[in-house]
DRENBA-61044 format. One line per field, with one value per residue (C-alpha): x, y, z; residue number from 1. Coordinates in Angstrom, 1 decimal, always signed. Layout:
BEGIN
px	c(X,...) $
py	c(Y,...) $
pz	c(Z,...) $
nr	c(NUM,...) $
This chain:
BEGIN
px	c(+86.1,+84.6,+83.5,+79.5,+80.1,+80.6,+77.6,+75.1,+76.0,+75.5,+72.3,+70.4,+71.7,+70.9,+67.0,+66.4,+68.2,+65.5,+62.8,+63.6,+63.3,+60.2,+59.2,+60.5,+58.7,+55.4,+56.0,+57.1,+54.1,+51.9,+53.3,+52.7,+49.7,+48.4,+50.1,+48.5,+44.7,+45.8,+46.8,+43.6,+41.7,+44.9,+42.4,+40.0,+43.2,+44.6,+41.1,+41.3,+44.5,+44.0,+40.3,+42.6,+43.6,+40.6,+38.9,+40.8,+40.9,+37.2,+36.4,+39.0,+38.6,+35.7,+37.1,+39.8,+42.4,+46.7,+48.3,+51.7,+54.6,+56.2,+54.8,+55.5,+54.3,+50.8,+52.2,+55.0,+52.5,+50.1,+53.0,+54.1,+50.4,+49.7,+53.4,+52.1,+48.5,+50.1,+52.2,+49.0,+47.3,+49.7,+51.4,+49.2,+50.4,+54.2,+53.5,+52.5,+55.4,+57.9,+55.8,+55.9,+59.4,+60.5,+57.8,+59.4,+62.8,+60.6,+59.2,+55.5,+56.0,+57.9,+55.4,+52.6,+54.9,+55.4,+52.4,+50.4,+53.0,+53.1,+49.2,+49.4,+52.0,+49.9,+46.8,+49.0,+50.3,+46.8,+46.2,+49.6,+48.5,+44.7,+46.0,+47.8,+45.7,+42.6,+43.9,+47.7,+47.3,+43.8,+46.2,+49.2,+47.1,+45.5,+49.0,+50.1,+47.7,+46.8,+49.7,+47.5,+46.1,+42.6,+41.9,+40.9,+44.5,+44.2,+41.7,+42.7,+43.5,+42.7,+45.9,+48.0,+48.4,+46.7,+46.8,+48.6,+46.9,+48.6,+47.0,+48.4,+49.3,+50.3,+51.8,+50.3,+54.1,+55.0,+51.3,+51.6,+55.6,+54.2,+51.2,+52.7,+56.0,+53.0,+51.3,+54.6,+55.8,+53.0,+52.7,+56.0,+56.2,+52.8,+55.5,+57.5,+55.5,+55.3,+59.2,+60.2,+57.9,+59.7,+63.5,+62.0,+61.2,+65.0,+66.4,+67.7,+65.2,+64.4,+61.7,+64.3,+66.3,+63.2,+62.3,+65.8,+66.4,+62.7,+64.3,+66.5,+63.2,+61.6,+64.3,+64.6,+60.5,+60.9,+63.0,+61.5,+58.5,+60.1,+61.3,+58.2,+55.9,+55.3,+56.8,+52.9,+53.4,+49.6,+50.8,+54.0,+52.6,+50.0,+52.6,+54.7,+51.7,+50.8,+54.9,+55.4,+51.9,+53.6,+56.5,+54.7,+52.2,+56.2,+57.0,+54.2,+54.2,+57.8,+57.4,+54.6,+57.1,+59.8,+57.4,+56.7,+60.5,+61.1,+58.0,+59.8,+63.1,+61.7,+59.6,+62.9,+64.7,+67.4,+65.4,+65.9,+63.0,+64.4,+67.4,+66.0,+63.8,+66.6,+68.3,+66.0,+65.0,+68.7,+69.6,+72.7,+75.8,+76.8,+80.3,+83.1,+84.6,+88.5,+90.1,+92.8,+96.5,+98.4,+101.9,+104.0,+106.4,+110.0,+111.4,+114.5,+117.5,+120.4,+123.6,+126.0,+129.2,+132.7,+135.3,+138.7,+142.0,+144.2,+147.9,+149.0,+152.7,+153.0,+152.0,+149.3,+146.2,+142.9,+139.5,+137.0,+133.3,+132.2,+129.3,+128.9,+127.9,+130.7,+133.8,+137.4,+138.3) $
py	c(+137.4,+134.3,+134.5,+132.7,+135.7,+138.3,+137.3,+136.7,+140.6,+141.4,+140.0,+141.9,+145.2,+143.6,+143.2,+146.9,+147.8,+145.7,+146.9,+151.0,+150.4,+148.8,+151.4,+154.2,+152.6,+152.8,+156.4,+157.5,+155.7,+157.4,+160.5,+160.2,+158.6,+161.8,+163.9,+162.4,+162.7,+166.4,+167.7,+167.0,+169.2,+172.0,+174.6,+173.8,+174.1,+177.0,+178.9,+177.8,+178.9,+182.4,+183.2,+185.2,+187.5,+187.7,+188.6,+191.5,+192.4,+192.1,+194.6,+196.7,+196.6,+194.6,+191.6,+188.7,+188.2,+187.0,+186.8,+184.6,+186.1,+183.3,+180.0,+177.8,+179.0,+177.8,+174.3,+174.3,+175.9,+173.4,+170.9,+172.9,+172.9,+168.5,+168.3,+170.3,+168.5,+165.1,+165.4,+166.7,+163.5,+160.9,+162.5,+159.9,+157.1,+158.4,+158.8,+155.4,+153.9,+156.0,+154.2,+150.6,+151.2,+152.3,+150.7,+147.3,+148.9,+150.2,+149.2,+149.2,+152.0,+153.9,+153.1,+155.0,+157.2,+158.7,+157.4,+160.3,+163.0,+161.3,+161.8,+165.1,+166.6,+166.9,+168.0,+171.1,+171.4,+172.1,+174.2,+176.4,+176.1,+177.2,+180.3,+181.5,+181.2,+182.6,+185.0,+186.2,+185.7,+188.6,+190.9,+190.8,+190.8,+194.1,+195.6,+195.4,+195.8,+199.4,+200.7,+200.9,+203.8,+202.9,+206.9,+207.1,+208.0,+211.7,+212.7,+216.4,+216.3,+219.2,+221.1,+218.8,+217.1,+214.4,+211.4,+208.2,+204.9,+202.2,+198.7,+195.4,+193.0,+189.4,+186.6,+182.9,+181.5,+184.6,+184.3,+180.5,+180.5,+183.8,+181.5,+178.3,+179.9,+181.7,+178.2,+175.9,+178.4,+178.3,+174.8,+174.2,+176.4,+174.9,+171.9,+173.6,+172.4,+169.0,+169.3,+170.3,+167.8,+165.4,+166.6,+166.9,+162.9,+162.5,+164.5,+167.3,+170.0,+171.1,+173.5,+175.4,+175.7,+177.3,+179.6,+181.2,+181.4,+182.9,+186.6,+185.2,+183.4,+186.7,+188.2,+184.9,+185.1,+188.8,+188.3,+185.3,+187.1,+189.7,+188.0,+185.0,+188.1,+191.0,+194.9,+195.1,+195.9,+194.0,+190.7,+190.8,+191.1,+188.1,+186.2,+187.0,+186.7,+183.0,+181.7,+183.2,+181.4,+178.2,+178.9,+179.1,+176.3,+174.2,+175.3,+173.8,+170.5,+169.9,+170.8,+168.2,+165.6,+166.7,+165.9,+162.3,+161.6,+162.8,+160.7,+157.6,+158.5,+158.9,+155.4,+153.7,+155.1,+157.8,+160.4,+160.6,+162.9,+163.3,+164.3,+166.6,+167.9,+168.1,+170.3,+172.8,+173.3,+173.6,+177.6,+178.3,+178.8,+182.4,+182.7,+183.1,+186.6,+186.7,+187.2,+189.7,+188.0,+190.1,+191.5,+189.3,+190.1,+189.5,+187.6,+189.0,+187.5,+186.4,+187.7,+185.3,+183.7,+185.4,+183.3,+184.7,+182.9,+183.1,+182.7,+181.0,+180.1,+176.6,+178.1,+176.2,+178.0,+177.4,+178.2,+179.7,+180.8,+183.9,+186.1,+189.9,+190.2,+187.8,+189.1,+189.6,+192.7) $
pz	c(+110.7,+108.9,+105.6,+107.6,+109.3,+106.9,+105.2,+108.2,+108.5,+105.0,+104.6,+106.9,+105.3,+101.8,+103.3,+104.6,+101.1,+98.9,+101.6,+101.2,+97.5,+97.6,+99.7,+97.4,+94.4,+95.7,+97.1,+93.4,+91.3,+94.0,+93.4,+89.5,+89.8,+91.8,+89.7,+87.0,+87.9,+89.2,+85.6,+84.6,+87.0,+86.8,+85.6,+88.4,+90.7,+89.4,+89.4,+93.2,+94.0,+92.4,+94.0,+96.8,+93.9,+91.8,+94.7,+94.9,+91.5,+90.6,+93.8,+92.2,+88.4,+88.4,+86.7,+87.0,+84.5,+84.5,+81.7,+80.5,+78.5,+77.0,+74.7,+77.0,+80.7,+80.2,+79.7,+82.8,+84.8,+84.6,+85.4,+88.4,+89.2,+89.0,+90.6,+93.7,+93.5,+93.1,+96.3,+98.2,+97.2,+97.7,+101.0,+103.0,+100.9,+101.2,+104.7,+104.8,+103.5,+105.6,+108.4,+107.0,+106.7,+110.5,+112.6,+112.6,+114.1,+117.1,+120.4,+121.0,+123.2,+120.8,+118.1,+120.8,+121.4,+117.7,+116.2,+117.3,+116.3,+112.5,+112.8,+113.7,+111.8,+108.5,+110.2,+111.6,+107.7,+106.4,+109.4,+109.1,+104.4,+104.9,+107.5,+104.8,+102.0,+103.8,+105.8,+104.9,+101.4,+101.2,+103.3,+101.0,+98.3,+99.3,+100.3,+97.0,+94.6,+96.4,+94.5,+91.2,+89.9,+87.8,+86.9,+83.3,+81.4,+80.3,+83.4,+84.3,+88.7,+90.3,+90.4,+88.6,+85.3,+84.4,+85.7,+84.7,+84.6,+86.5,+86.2,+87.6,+84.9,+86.8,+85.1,+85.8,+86.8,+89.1,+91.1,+91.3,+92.7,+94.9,+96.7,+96.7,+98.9,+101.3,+101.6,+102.4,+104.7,+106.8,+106.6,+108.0,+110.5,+112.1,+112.9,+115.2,+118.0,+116.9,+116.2,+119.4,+121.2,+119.4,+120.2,+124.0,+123.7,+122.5,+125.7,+122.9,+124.1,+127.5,+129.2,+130.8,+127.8,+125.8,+128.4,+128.8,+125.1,+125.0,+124.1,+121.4,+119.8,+119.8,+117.5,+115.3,+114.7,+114.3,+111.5,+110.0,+109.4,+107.8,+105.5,+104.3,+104.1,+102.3,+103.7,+105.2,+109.0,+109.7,+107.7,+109.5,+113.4,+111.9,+111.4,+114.7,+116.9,+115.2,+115.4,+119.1,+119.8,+118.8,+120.4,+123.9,+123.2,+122.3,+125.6,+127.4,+125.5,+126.8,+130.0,+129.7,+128.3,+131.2,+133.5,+132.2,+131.9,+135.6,+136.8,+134.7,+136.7,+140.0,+139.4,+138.6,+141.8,+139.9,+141.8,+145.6,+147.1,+150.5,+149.5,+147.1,+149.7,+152.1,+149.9,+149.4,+153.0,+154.0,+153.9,+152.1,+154.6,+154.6,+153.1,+155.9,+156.2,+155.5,+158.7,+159.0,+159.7,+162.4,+161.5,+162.7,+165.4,+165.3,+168.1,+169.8,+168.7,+171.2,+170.6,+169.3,+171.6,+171.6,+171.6,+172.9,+172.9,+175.9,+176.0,+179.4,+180.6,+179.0,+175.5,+175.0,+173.4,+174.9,+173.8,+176.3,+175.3,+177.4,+176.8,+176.6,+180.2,+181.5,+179.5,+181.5,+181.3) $
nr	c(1,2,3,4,5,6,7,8,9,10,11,12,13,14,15,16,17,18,19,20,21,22,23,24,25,26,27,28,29,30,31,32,33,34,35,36,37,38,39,40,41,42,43,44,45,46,47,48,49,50,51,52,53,54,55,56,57,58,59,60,61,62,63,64,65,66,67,68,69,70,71,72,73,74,75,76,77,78,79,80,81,82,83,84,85,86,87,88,89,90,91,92,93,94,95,96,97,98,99,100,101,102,103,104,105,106,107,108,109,110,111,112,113,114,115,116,117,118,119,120,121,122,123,124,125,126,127,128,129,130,131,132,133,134,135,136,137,138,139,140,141,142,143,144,145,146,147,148,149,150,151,152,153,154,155,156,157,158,159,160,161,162,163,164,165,166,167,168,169,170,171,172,173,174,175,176,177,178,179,180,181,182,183,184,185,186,187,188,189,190,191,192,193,194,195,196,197,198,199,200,201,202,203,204,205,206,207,208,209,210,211,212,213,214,215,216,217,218,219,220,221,222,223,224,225,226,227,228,229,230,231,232,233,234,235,236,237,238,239,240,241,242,243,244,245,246,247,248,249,250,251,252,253,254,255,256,257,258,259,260,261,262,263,264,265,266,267,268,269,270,271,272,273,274,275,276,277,278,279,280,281,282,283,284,285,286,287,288,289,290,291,292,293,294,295,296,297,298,299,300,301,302,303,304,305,306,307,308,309,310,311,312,313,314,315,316,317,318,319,320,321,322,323,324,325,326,327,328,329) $
């Protein structure tokens, strides 16, 4: 190879190099640009994130409070708190980029043909994040904090001692990490429809395949939801019902898509429908029965020549062949 052509090759790999970085730039000053503006609203955001809790606690105890145990949490979770807002707000522009970026390595109909699925991939995020904060979120909430005990310390029971106060005492970085894991794994399991749609448009996925691996997916979501929610039996079928509803509504969006691709197929002649029909009106041929082999029969053998030598007058020996039935005697 030329050195012209060594570096005609080069410099297209030298472009998409200077072009991701660009890219990656403006993704990153985004980013701290959003995380930025959301440090100085982190009280707002963190009152926001924990009205699921004080909820609870003000029906319980009548008031709302978390404390932190060492100098420093109050500073690192407000960090943790503009790093999760910032992301949130520039998502669209990252999005953006990551667009920018790919769409000029695409045909138009492959840029219609994802376009939608890069549109609806974040609206299912905020969908699967709000599920969770409104709905699981209250439920754990109330699972766990009905371990307390608010009787008055020194209160005589009945027919027992008396009883000891137990009073929930949550720190700011354990409620944050708790809420923030409830809300991203919702999120991202609200993409498994627009995931598998996607691997159906690539020929990865099929209908079929979905349908007979059906009782396997039952056993994955089963233990998926085990283990992203509390030991509540009421979050966990929540959460089963809502994947296993996903899982169905991915099974009808590919059988969607595998009727496209056979239609595309069929228009460019790979499909043969008389033949196809042909083939399913034809009954299967019954398979033949073995046929039993008769012993077979040994043929009678003949009995072999005897040869007998016979001495005349001249001395000379001569050979004559007679059977059984025809021998001198």
């Amino acid at each position: 190879m030329s050195e012209s052509e060594v570096e005609s090759s080069a410099a297209p790999l030298i472009e998409h190099l200077a072009e991701l970085r660009t890219r990656l730039i403006r993704s990153v000053l985004a980013f701290v640009v959003g995380m930025m503006v959301s440090y100085g609203f982190s009280q707002t955001i963190f009152d926001f994130l924990a009205s699921p809790i004080c909820a609870q606690l003000i029906d319980a105890t009548g008031e709302c409070g978390l404390i932190y145990t060492g100098l420093q949490k109050g500073f690192t979770t407000a960090l943790r708190i503009s790093m999760f807002g910032g992301f949130i707000l520039a998502f669209p522009v990252i999005g953006w980029q990551l667009w920018k970026f790919v769409a000029p390595g695409l045909y138009a109909k492959e840029k219609n043909a994802f376009l939608p699925f890069l549109l609806a991939s974040p609206v299912l995020f905020l969908i699967g994040a709000s599920f969770a904060f409104y709905v699981v979120l209250p439920l754990a909430f109330d699972f766990f904090l009905g371990y307390q005990n608010l009787g008055t310390p020194g209160e005589e029971l009945v027919d027992g001692p008396a009883s000891v106060g137990i009073t929930f005492l949550g720190t700011i970085d354990e409620y944050l990490g708790l809420t923030m894991k409830f809300v991203m794994a919702f999120g991202l399991t609200f993409q498994l429809p627009v995931l598998m749609t996607l691997l159906a448009k690539g020929g990865l996925v099929t209908a079929k395949a979905l349908t007979t691996t059906r009782k396997y997916a039952v056993v994955s979501i089963l233990g998926l939801a085990a283990v992203i929610t509390p030991p509540d039996v009421i979050t966990q079928i929540i959460m089963f019902s809502v994947i296993y509803g996903l899982y169905e509504l991915s099974i009808m969006l590919v059988k969607m898509v595998d009727k496209q691709r056979e239609a595309k197929l069929r228009a460019d002649g790979y499909y043969d429908d008389e033949d196809e029909d042909e083939a399913q009106d034809t009954p299967e041929a019954a398979p033949e029965k073995p046929v039993a082999k008769e012993p077979a029969t040994k043929k009678p053998v003949p009995p072999a020549p005897v040869i007998e030598i016979v001495e005349d007058e001249d001395d000379d020996f001569e050979a004559d062949a007679f059977d059984d039935e025809n021998k001198p005697t």
